[in-house]
N, C-alpha and C positions, 0 to 999 in steps of 0.2 A: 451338719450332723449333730445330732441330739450326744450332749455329756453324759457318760455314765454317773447313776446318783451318788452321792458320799455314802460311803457304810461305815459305821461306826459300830464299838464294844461299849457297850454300857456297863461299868460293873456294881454290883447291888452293895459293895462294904460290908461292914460291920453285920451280920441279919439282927443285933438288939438295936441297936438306932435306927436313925428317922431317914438313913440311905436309902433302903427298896421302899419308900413312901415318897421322897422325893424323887425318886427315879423312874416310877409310876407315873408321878403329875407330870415329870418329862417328857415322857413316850406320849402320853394323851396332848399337851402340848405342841408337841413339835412335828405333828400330822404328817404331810407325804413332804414333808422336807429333803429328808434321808433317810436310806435303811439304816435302822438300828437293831442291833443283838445285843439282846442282857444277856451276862454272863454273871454268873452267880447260884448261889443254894434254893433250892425249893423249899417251901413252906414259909415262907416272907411275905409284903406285901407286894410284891410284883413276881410274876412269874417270868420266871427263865425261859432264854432260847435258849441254852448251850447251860445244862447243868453242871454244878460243880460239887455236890451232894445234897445233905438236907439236912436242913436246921430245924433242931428240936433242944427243949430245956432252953438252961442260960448259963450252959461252962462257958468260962472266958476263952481257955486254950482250943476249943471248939471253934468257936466264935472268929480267933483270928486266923484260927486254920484255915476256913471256909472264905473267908476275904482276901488271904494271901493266896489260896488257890486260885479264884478267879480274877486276881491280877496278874500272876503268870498267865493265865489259858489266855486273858485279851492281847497281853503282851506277845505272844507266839502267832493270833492271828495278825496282829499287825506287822511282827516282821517275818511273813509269809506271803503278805498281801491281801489277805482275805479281808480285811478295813484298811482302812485311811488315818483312823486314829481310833483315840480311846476316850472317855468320860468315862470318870474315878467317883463315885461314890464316897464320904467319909469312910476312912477307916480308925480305929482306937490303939492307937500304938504300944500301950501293957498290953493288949490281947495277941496282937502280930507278934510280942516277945514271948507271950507264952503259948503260943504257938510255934520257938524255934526262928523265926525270923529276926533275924541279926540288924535289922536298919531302923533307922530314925525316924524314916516314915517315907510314904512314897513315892517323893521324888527320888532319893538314894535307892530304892530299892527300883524302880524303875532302870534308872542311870547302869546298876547293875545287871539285870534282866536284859537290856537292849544291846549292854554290852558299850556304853555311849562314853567316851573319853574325858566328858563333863558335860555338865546341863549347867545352866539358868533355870532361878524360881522366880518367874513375873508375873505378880498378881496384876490385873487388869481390871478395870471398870470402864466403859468405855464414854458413860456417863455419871456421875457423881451429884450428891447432895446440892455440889456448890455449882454445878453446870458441867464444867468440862470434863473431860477423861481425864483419869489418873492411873499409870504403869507405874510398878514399882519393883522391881529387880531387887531381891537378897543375895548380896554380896557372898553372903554367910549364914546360915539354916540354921539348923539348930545343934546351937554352942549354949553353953552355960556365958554368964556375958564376961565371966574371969577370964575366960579363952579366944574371946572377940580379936584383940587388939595385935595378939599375936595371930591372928588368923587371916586381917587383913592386910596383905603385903602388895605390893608392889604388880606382881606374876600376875597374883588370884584377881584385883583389879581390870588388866588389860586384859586376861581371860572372858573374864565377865560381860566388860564393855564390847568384845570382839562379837562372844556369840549374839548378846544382844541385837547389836546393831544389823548382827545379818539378820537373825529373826524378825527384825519389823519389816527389814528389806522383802525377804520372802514369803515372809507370810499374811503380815501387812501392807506391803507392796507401797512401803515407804521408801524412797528413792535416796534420801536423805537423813536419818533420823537424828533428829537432836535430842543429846543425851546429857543431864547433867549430875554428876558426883556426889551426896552427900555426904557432909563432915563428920567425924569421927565426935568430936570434941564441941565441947558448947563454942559456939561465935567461931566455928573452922581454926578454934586456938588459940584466935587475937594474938594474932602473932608470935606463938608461942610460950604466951604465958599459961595456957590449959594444957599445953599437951606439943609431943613435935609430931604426931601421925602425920600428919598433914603437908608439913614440910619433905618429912622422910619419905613417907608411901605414897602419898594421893598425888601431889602434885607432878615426882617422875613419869605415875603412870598418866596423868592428861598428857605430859607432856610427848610421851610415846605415841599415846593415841591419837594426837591432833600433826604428831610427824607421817603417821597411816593412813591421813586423809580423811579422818572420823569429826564428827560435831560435835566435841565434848567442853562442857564448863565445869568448872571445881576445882576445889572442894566448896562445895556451896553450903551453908549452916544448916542444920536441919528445922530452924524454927521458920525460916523463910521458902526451902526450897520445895517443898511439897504445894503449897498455897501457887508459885510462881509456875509449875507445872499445871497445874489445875484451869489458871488463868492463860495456858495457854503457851508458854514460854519455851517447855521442853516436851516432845516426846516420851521424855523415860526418864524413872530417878535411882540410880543405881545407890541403894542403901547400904551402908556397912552390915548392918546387924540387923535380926528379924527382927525384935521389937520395933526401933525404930521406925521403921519400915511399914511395920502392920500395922504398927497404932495411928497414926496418920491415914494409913490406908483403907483400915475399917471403918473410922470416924468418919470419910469421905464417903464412904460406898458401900457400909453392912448389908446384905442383902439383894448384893446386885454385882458385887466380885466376883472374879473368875481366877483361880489359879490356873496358870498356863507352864509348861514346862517346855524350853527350848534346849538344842543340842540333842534331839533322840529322833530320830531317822521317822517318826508319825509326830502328827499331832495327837498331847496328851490335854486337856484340861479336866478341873475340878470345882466344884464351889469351893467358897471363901469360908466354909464354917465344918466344925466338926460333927462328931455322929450324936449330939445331944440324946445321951442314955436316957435323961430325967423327963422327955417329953415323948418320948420314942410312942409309937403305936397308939397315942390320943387322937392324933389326927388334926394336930395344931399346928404344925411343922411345915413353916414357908418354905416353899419349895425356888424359889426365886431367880436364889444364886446359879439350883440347878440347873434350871431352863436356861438361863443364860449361856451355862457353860456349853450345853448340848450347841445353842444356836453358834455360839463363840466357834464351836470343833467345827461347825458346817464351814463356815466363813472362812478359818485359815485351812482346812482342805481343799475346798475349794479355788482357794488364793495357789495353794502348793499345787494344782494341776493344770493352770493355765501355761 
């Protein structure tokens, strides 16, 4: 018996950035892979299945109106059933506040919408500059970095590393995922002369997680441990703080990332870049990361219904 296709919510973002243009190259793209529905404003550069009004002028609070509506509308068709997941379009986070929406950006605003007890943000490349895949797990989204150290504790750790590890199992259909921890602190603290995170936080929580039957190493430094996953070593590198995290992980993989959000009952992903206002509607606007992510949503839906 023939599978039913994946169906998927495309949503168009921001309508002044380069989202309904990368969203466009997507659909053209990604041929009779899966049904896809855009959801989003008319008058952009991709037309909608599923309107969510129409975009004219350049008001901001317009602007993220129109982008926070159509990630509710896909977020209601997925926990309705009518898709399998969602593809995010960049959205511009001062436009989503002045439009009234209260979150950081959206994965938070997601996590809240599905109603999801917590999520995981793991950027993925599944191939890199230097060869191998690189996952990268934020520990922690976006904090000012004064607010990091108190944010990484112990709990949020073994949280993290929990749902990760299911999601490679389930969606990846990794049986085993080896996960490794990066450090807090230059050299994981050299023994505490940088710092005691490492001692205090990071190390109870492997020690938790390796009593749960998980594959976890760390605290591993962060000058080494990205490079050691690349080459192959670990699965997934669960980072404290987003910088850390990202800038390794763009440098490895601009243009070819996928943000994935785990812990929400669909699959969600997005590209790795923002709604680039300053190139918007040229027509220059690699669409890359998009395509990827569209194929990425096929792949772990399809993983999720075997």
């Amino acid at each position: 018996m023939d599978r039913a296709p994946i169906r998927l919510a495309l949503t168009l973002g921001d309508p002044r950035g380069i989202g309904p243009e990368v969203a466009a190259a997507a659909l053209a793209a990604s041929g009779s892979e899966a049904e896809l529905t855009v959801v989003g404003p008319e008058g952009t550069a991709a037309a909608p299945d599923v309107v969510t009004g129409r975009w004219e002028g350049r008001d901001v609070a317009r602007a993220g109106a129109l982008a926070g509506g159509a990630i509710e509308e896909a977020t209601r068709m997925a926990l309705r059933g009518a898709v399998d997941g969602i593809v995010t379009a960049p959205i511009d986070k001062a436009a989503l506040a002045a439009a009234g929406y209260d979150y950081p950006g959206h994965t938070e605003m997601l996590q809240h919408l599905a109603g999801a007890p917590d999520v995981v943000m793991l950027m993925t490349a599944e191939r890199t500059r230097l060869g191998g895949a690189l996952r990268v797990v934020l520990a922690t989204t976006h904090l000012p970095l004064r607010s990091v150290a108190a944010a990484v504790t112990t709990e949020r750790l073994v949280r993290q590393a929990r749902l990760t590890a299911a999601g490679l199992r389930e969606r990846w259909g990794m049986a085993s995922p080896r996960l490794a921890l990066c450090a807090l602190n230059p050299h994981a603290s050299d023994g505490g002369l940088f710092g005691d995170e490492e001692a205090l936080v990071m190390e109870p929580a492997v020690a938790a997680l390796r009593a749960e039957g998980l594959d976890i190493t760390g605290p591993v430094p962060a000058d080494t441990v990205f490079v050691r996953a690349i080459r192959g070593e670990f699965d997934v590198v669960i980072a404290p703080y987003h910088d850390v995290g990202m800038a390794a992980f763009k440098t490895a993989s601009f243009g070819s990332g996928v943000n994935v959000t785990l812990g929400l009952p669909f699959v969600r992903t997005s590209p790795d870049h923002g709604t680039a206002l300053d190139i918007a509607g040229r027509g220059v606007a690699d669409a890359s990361s998009m395509i990827e992510a569209v194929r990425l949503a096929i792949r772990l839906a399809a993983n999720l219904k075997r």
